[in-house]
BALO-122758 format. One line per field, with one value per residue (C-alpha): z, x, y; residue in three letters. Coordinates in Angstrom, 1 decimal, decimal comma. Example, Ala and Ser with C-alpha at 12.3 -4.5 7.8 and 13.67 -1.06 7.14 Angstrom:
2
zz: 7,8;7,1 $
xx: 12,3;13,7 $
yy: -4,5;-1,1 $
type: ALA;SER $
***
This chain:
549
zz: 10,6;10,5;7,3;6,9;6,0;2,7;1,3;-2,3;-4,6;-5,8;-2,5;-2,4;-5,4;-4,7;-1,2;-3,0;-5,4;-2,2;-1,3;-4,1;-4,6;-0,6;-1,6;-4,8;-3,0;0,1;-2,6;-4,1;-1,2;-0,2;-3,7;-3,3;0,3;1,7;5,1;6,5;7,6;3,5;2,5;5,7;4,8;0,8;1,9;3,9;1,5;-1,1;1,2;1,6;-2,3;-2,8;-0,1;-1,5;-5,1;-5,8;-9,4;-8,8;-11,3;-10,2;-6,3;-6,9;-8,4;-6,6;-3,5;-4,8;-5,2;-1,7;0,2;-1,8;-0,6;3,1;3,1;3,7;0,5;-1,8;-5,2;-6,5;-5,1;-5,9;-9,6;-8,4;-7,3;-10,9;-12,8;-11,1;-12,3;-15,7;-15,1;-14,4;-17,2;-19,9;-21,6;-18,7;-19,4;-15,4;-14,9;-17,3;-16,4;-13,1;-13,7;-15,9;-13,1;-10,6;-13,3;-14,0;-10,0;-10,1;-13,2;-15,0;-18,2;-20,8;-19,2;-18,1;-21,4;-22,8;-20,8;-21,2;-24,9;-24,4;-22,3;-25,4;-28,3;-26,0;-25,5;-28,6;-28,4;-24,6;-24,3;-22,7;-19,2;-20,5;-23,1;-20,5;-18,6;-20,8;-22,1;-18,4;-18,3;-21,1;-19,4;-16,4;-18,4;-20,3;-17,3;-15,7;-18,6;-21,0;-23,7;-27,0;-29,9;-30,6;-26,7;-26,8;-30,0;-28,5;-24,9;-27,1;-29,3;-26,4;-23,9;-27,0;-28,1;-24,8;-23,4;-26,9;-25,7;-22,2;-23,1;-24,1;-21,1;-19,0;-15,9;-15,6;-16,3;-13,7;-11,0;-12,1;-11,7;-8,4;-7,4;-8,6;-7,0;-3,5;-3,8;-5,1;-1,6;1,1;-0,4;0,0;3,9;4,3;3,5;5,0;8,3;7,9;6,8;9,6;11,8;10,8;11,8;15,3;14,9;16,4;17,0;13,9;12,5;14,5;12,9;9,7;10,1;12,1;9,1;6,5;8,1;8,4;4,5;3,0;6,0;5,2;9,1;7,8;7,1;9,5;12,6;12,4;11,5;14,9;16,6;15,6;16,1;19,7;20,5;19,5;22,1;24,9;25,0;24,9;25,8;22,8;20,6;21,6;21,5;17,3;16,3;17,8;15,5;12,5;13,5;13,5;10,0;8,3;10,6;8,5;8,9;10,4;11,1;13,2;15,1;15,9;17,1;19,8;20,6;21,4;23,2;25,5;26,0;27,3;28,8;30,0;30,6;33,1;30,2;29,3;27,3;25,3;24,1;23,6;21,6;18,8;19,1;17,7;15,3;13,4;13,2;10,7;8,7;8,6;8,6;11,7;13,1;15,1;17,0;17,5;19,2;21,1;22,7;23,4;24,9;27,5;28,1;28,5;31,5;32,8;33,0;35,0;31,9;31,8;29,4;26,8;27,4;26,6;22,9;22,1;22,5;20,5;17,6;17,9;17,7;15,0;13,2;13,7;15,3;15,5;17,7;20,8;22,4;21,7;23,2;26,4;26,9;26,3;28,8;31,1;30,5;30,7;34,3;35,7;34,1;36,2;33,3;34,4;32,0;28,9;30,1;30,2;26,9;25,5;27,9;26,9;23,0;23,7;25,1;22,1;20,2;22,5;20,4;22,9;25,6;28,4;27,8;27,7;30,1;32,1;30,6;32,3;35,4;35,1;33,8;37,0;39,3;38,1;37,8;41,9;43,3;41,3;40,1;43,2;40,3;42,2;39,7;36,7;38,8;39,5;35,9;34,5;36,6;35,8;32,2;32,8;34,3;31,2;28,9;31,9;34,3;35,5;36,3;40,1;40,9;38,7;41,1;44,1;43,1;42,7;45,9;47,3;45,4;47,5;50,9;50,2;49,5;52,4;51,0;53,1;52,2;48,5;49,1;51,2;48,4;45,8;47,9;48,5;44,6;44,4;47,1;45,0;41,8;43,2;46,6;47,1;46,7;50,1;48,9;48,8;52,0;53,6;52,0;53,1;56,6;57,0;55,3;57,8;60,7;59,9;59,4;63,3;62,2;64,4;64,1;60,4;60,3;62,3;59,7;56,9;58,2;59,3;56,0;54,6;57,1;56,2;52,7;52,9;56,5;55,0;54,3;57,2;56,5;57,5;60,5;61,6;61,0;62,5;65,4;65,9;65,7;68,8;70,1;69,3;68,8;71,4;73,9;74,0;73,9;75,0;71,8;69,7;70,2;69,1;65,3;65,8;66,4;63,6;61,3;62,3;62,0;58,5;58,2;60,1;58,9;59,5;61,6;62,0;63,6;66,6;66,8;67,6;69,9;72,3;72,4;73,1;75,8;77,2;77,5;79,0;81,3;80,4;80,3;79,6;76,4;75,6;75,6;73,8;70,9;71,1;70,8;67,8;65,8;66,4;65,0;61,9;61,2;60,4;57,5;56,7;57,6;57,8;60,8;63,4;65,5;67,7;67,9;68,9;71,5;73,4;73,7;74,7;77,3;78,7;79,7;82,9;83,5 $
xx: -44,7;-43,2;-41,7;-42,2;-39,3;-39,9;-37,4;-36,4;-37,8;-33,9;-33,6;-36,8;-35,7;-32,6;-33,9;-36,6;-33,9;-31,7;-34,8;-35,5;-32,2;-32,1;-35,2;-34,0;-30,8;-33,5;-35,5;-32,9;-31,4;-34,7;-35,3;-31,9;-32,0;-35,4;-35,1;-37,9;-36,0;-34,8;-38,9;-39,2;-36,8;-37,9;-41,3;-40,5;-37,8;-40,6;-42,8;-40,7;-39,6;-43,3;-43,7;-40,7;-41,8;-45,4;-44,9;-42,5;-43,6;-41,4;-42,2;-46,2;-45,8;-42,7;-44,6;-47,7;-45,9;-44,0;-47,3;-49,5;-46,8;-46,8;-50,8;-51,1;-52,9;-55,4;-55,0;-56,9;-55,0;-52,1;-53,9;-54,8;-51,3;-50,3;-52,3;-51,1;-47,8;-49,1;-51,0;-47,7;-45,5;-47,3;-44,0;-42,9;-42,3;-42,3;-45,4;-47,4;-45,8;-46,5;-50,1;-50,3;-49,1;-51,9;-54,2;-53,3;-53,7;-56,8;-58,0;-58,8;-57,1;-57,8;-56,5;-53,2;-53,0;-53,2;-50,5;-48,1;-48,4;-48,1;-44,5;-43,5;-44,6;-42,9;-39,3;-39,4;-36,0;-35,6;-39,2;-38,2;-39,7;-43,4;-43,1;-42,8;-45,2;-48,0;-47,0;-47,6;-50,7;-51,8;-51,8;-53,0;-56,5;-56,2;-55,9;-59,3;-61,5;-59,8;-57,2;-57,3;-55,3;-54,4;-54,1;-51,4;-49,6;-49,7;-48,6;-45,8;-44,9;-44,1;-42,2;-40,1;-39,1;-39,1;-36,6;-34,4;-34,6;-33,4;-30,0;-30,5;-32,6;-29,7;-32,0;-32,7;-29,2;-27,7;-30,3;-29,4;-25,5;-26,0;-28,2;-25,9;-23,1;-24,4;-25,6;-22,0;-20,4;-23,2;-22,6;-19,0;-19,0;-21,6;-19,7;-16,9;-18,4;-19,9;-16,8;-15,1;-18,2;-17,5;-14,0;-15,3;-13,2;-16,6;-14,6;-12,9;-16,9;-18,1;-16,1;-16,6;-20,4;-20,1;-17,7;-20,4;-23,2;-20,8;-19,9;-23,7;-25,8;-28,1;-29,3;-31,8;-29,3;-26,2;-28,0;-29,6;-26,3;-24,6;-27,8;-27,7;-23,7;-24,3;-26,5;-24,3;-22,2;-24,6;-24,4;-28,3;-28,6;-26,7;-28,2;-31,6;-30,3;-28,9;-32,6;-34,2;-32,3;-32,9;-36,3;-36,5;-34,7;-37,1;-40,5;-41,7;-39,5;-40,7;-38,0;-36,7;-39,9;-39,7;-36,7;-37,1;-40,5;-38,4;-35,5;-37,9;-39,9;-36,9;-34,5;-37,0;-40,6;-41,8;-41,7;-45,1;-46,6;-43,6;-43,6;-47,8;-47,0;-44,0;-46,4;-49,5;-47,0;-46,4;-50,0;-50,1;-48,2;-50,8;-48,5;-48,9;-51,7;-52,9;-49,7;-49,3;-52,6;-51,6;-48,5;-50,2;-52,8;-50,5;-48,7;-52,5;-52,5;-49,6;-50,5;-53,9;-55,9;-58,6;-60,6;-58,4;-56,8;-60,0;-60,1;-56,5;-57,1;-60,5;-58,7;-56,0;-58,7;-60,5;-57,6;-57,2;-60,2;-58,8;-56,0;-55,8;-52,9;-55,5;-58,7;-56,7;-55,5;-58,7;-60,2;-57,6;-58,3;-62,1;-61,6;-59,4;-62,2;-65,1;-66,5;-66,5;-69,5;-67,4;-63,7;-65,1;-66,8;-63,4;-60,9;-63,3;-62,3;-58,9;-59,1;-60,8;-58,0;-55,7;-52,5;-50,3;-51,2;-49,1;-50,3;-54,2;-53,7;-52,8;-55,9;-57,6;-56,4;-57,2;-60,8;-61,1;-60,4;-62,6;-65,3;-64,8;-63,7;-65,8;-68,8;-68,7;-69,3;-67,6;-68,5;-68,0;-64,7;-63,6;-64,6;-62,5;-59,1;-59,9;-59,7;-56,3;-54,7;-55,6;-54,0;-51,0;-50,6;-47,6;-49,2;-48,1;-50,1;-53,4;-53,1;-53,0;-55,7;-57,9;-56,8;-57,7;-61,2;-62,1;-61,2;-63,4;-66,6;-65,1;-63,9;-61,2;-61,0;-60,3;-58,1;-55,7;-55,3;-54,6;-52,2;-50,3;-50,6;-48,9;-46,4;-45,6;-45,5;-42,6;-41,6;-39,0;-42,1;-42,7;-46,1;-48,2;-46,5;-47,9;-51,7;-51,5;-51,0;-53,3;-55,6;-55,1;-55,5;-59,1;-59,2;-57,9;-54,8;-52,8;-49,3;-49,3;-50,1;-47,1;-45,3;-46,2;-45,9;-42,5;-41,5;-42,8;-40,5;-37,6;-38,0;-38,8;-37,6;-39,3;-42,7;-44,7;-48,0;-46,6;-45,1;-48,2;-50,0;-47,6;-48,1;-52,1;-51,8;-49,1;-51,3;-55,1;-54,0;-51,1;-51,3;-47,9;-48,4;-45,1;-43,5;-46,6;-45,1;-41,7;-43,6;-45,9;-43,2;-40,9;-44,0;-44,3;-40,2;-40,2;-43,8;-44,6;-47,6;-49,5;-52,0;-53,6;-49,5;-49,7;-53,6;-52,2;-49,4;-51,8;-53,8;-50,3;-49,4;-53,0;-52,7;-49,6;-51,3;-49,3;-51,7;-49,9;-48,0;-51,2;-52,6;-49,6;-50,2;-53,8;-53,5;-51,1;-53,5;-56,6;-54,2;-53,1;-56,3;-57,5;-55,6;-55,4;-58,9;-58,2;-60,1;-63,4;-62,3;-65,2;-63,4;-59,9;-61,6;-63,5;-60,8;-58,4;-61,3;-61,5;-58,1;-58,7;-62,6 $
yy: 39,5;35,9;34,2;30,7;28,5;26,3;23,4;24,7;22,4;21,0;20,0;18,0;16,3;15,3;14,1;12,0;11,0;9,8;7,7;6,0;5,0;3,4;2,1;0,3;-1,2;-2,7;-4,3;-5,6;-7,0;-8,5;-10,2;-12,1;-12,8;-12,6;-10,9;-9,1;-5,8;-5,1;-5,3;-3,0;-0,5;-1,1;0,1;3,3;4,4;4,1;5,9;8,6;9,3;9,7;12,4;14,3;14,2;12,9;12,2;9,5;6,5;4,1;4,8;3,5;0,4;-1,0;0,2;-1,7;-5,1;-4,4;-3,8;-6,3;-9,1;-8,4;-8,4;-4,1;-3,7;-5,5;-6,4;-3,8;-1,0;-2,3;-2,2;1,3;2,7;0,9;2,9;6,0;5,4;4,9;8,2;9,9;7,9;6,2;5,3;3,8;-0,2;-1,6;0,4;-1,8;-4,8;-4,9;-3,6;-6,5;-8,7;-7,3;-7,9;-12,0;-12,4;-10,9;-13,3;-10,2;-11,6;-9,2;-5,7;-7,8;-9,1;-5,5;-4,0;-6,9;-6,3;-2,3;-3,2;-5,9;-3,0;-0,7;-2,8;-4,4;-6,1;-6,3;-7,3;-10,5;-10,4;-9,0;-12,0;-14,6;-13,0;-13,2;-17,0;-17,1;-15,7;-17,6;-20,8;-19,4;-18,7;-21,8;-24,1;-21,7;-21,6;-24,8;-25,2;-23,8;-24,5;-20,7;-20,1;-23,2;-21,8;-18,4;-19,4;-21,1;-18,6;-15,7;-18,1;-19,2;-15,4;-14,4;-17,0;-16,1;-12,4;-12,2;-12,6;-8,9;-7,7;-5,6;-5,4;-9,4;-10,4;-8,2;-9,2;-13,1;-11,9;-10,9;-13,3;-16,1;-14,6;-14,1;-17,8;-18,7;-16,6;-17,8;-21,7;-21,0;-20,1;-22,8;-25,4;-24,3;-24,2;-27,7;-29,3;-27,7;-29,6;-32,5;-32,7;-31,6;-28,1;-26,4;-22,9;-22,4;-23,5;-21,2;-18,0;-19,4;-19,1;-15,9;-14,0;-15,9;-14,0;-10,6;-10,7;-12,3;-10,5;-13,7;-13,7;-16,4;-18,6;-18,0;-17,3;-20,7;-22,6;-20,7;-21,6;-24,9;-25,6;-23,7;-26,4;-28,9;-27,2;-27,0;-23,6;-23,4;-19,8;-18,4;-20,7;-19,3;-15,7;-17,2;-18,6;-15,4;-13,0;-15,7;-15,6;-11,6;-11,7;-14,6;-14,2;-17,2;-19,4;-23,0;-24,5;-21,7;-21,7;-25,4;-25,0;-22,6;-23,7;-27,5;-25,8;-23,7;-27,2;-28,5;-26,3;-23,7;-25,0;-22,7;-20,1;-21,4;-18,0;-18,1;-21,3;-21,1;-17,8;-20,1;-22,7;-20,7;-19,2;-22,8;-23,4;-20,7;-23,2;-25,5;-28,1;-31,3;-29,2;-31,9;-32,2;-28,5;-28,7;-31,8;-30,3;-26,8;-28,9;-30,0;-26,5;-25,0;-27,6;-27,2;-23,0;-24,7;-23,1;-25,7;-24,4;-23,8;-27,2;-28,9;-26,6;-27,0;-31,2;-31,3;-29,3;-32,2;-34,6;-32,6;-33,3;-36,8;-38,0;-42,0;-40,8;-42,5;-40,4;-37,2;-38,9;-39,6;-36,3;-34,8;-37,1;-36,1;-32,3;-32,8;-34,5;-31,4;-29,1;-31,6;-32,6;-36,2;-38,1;-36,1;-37,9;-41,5;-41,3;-40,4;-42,6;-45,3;-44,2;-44,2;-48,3;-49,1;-47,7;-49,6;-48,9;-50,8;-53,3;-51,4;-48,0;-48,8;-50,8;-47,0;-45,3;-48,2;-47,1;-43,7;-44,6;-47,0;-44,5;-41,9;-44,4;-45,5;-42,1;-39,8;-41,3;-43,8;-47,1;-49,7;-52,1;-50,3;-49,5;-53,0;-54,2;-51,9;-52,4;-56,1;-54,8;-53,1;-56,1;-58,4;-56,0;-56,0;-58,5;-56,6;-53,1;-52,6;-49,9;-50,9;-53,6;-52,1;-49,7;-52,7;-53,8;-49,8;-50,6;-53,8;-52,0;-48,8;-52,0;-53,4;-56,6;-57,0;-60,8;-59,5;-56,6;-58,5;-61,2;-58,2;-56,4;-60,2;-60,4;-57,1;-58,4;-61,3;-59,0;-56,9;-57,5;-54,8;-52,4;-50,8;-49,9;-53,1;-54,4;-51,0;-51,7;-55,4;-54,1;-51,9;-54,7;-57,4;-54,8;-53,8;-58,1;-58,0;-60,3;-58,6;-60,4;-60,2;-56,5;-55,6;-58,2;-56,3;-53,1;-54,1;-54,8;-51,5;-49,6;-51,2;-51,2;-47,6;-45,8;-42,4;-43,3;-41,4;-43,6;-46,6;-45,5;-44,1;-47,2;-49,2;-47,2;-47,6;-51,4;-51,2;-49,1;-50,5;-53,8;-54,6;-51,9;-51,3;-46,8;-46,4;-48,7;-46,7;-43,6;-44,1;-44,7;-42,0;-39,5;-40,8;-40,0;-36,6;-36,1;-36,9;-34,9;-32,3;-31,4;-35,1;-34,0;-37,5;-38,6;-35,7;-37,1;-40,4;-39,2;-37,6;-40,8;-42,8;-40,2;-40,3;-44,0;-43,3;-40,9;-38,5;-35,1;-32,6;-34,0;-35,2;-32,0;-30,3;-33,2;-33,0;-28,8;-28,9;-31,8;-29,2;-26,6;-28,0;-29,3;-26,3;-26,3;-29,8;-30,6;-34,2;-35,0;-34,0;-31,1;-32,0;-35,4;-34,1;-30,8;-33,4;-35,7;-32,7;-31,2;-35,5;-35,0;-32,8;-34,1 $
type: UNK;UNK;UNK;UNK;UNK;UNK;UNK;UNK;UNK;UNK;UNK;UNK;UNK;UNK;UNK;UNK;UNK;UNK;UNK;UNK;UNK;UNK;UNK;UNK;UNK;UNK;UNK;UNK;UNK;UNK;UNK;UNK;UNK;UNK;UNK;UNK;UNK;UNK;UNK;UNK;UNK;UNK;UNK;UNK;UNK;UNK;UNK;UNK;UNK;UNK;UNK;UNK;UNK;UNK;UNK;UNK;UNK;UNK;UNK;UNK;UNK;UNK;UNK;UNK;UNK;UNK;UNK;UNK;UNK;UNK;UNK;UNK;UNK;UNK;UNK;UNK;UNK;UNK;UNK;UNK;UNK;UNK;UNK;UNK;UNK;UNK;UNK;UNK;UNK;UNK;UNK;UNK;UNK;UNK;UNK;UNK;UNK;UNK;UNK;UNK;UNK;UNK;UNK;UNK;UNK;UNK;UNK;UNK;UNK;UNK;UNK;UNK;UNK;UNK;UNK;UNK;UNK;UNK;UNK;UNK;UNK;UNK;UNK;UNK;UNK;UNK;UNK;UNK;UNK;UNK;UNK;UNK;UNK;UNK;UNK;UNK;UNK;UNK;UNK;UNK;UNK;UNK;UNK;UNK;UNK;UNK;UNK;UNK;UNK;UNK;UNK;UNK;UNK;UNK;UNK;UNK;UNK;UNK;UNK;UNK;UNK;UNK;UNK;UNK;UNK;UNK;UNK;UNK;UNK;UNK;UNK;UNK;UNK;UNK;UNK;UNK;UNK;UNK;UNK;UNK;UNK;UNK;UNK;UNK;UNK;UNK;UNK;UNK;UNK;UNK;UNK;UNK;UNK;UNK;UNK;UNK;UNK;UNK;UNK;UNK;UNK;UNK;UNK;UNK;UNK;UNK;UNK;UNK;UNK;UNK;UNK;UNK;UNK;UNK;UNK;UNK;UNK;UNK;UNK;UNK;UNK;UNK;UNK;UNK;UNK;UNK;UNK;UNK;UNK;UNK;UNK;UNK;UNK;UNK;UNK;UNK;UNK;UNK;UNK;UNK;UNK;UNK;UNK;UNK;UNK;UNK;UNK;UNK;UNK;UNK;UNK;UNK;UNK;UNK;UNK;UNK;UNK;UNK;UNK;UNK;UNK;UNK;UNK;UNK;UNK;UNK;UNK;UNK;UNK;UNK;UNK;UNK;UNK;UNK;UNK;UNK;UNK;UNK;UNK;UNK;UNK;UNK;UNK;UNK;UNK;UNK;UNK;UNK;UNK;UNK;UNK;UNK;UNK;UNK;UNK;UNK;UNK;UNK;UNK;UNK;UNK;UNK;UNK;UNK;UNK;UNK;UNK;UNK;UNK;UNK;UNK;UNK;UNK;UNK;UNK;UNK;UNK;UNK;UNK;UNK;UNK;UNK;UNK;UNK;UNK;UNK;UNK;UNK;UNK;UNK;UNK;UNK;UNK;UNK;UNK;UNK;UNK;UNK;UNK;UNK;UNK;UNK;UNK;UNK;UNK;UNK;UNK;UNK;UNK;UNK;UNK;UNK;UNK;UNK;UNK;UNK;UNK;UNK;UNK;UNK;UNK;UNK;UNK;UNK;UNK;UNK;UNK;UNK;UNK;UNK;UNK;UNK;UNK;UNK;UNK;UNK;UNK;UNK;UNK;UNK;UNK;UNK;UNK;UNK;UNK;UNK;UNK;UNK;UNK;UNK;UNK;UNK;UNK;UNK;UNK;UNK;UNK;UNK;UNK;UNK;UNK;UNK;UNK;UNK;UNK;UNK;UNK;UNK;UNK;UNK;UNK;UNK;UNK;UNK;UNK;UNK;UNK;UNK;UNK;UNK;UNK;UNK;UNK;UNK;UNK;UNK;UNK;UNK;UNK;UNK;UNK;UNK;UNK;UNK;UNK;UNK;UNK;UNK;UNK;UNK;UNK;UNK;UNK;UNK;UNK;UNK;UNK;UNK;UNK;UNK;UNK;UNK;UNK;UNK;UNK;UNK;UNK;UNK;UNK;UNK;UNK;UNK;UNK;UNK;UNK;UNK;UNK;UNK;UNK;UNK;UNK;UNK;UNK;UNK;UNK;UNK;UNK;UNK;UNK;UNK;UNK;UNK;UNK;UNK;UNK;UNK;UNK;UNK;UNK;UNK;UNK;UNK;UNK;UNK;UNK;UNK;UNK;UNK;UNK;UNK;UNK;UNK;UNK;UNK;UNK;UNK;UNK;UNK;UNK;UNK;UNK;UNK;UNK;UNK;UNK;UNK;UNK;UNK;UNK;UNK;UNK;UNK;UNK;UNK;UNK;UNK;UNK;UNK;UNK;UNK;UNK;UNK;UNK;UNK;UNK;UNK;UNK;UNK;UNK;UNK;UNK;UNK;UNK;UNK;UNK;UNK;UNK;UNK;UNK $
***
């Protein structure tokens, strides 16, 4: 037959003794200095002084307030774990003050005027705190259900003998000792440290902040200044490791959170669930919402989440509907989610807005362009990049988009006057000489294609386009293969992935009846194009099969 081993019931107490004790010191500590592990500790200290003697007054309703705070329990059982205490020690004067307490919050202003006035008839002369409480809750009812004459003499008469009182209440005074004390030390070592700051002795600041946080344990304090002066030292890895731990010690705390989301915006952005997960954490604030949204609006873009871009950008514009920063972005997201008749109702909001002349006059661009490539509305197109260049006569590439416009109506007339504007706009911009040439070949103006083109090289030696282009018209246009060539194979050393460049290079060896490097070009255009896809395979086989006919 087995015995069973049973804790004698001394030990039991003086284990839930131990615990409440632990307990008392955590709350404590959390009442002066607000960190979340002292409430955590408070809690399961509590816990456990419960488990190792059940009739533990003190245990229930400090548990209650603990729990109620950090959202684990409702108001009425806290009111319920209250009254167990009371059950347990009627006599017991914190028991029906914090009962009392759960009752004001609940607006249930008779029972919590009943127990404060059980604490005061209990306390008598160190009735101070019950006092104030119920001058307290007196003006809480009158401001809910209207003033009274004996509700303002009343509410009067308790904060008056209260506040003469608690020079007698032991229990407040010492908790106001130590709470003006810590202040007095953590004030101390703050302004050490900055002072040190400001005479650039960052080091000796440093320790200063670092034997502040060893001495006052206030991580929420500390842990930011040694985050923030390890910034100021571009050491941005241990200033993110300083703001974590402040964050872990005040979970709450916006600042903090603004600070790492900005620091993993800028030094890390390819941590993108990260800095989604601090930035959902400020909106619980409630505080700048609408540029919360806005930012996480971008992020959500950036991860190629299209429909949660399009949310987080409406929210924003929820928000602050007259924004036009918010309806261009939403446009933007609606256009990479295909949502194209969505995106020009709000680009067209956003150049209504038209907060600056220079930016709009980008939205106008962006609205152009979806209106010519997408919805194929040349004039709606055309209209609108004429719209852009009013706001900014100087936008470069609005103007060469215009000038793009014109050639794909095949108004080559127009497009080679809007590229020579552009020439005239900036001419040490490669770009528009390129377009101009390519303009005034399909115009059969043969000399001033190579002109332009020309110009385009030199400007830029590394732009494969132009090289290529430059190419054709020796080709095409002069017949010179062997001089086409020499472009055609510069194009494909600086890419060699331009499939139409080793197109054109057969055709330059073919002229030059060369077949078999014809056929090698002609081979390796077939093969990339099945991956680039940017021409007719049936175009390049029967020009590869012509070769031996």
């Amino acid at each position: 037959m087995s015995e069973q081993l049973t804790i004698p019931a001394v030990n039991k107490t003086e284990e839930a003794e131990k615990a409440l004790e632990s307990a008392r010191l955590a709350h404590q500590r959390y009442l002066i200095k607000q960190q979340k592990e002292d409430i955590d500790r408070a809690i399961l200290y509590y816990v456990d002084a419960i488990k190792y003697n059940p009739k533990l007054a003190e245990a229930y309703y400090r548990l209650a307030s603990l729990m109620w705070e950090k959202g684990q329990i409702s108001l009425e059982s806290a009111i319920e774990q209250c009254k167990t205490a009371i059950t347990l020690e009627p006599e017991n004067v914190n028991a029906h003050i914090y009962t009392g307490y759960f009752y004001s919050l609940a607006n249930d202003f008779i029972n919590a005027e009943e127990e404060f006035k059980i604490a005061i008839n209990q306390q008598k002369m160190n009735s101070a705190r019950p006092r104030l409480f119920l001058s307290q809750l007196i003006n809480k009812q009158m401001h809910l259900e209207g003033k009274t004459i004996g509700g303002m003499f009343k509410s009067f008469y308790y904060f008056v003998t209260g506040s003469i009182l608690f020079m007698s209440d032991y229990p407040a005074l010492k908790m106001m000792y130590e709470s003006i004390s810590d202040n007095f030390s953590v004030f101390s070592y703050k302004t050490l440290g900055a002072t040190l700051e400001k005479i650039r002795m960052f080091p000796t600041a440093f320790n200063a902040y670092a034997l502040g946080m060893e001495k006052t344990q206030h991580g929420d304090i500390f842990y930011k200044k040694l985050g923030d002066l390890s910034l100021e030292c571009n050491d941005v890895v241990a200033s993110l490791e300083y703001y974590k731990n402040a964050l872990k010690t005040t979970p709450q705390n916006r600042e903090v959170l603004i600070k790492l989301a900005t620091i993993m915006q800028t030094y890390f952005p390819d941590e993108i669930d990260t800095i989604i997960d601090y930035y959902n954490q400020l909106l619980e604030f409630g505080i700048d919402n609408a540029k919360i949204y806005y930012e996480l609006g971008h992020l959500y873009l950036r991860r190629n989440d299209k429909i949660n871009s399009v949310s987080a950008f409406k929210l924003a514009l929820n928000e602050d509907s007259e924004n036009p920063y918010y309806n261009n972005s939403l446009a933007y997201a609606l256009v990479r989610a295909e949502l194209y008749d969505d995106a020009i109702e709000y680009y067209q909001k956003a150049i209504k807005l038209n907060p600056d002349a220079g930016w709009t006059s980008i939205v106008c661009h962006a609205l152009g362009a979806l209106y010519g490539e997408v919805k194929g509305n040349f004039e709606a197109a055309e209209a609108t990049f004429q719209a852009g260049l009013v706001l900014d006569s100087n936008n470069y590439d609005l103007l060469l988009s215009l000038g793009d416009l014109f050639m794909a109506k095949g108004d080559l007339d127009k497009a080679i006057r809007t590229y020579c504007d552009g020439i005239s706009m900036n001419p040490d911009n490669f770009l528009a000489y390129a377009k101009a040439g390519l303009a005034l070949w399909e115009k059969d103006y043969i000399e001033e294609a190579l002109v332009s083109l020309h110009k385009a090289v030199d400007l830029n030696p590394d732009f494969e386009i132009a090289h290529n282009n430059l190419g054709v018209v020796y080709l095409d246009g002069i017949g010179d293969a062997e001089e086409a060539s020499t472009y055609f194979l510069r194009a494909i050393e600086i890419n060699p992935n331009y499939t139409l460049a080793y197109f054109n290079t057969a055709r330059a060896y073919q002229a030059m009846d060369e077949k078999t490097k014809s056929a090698e070009y002609y081979q390796m255009a077939l093969d990339l194009n099945k991956i680039t896809y940017e021409l007719d395979e049936r175009d390049i086989l029967e020009r590869l099969h012509g070769l031996f006919d």
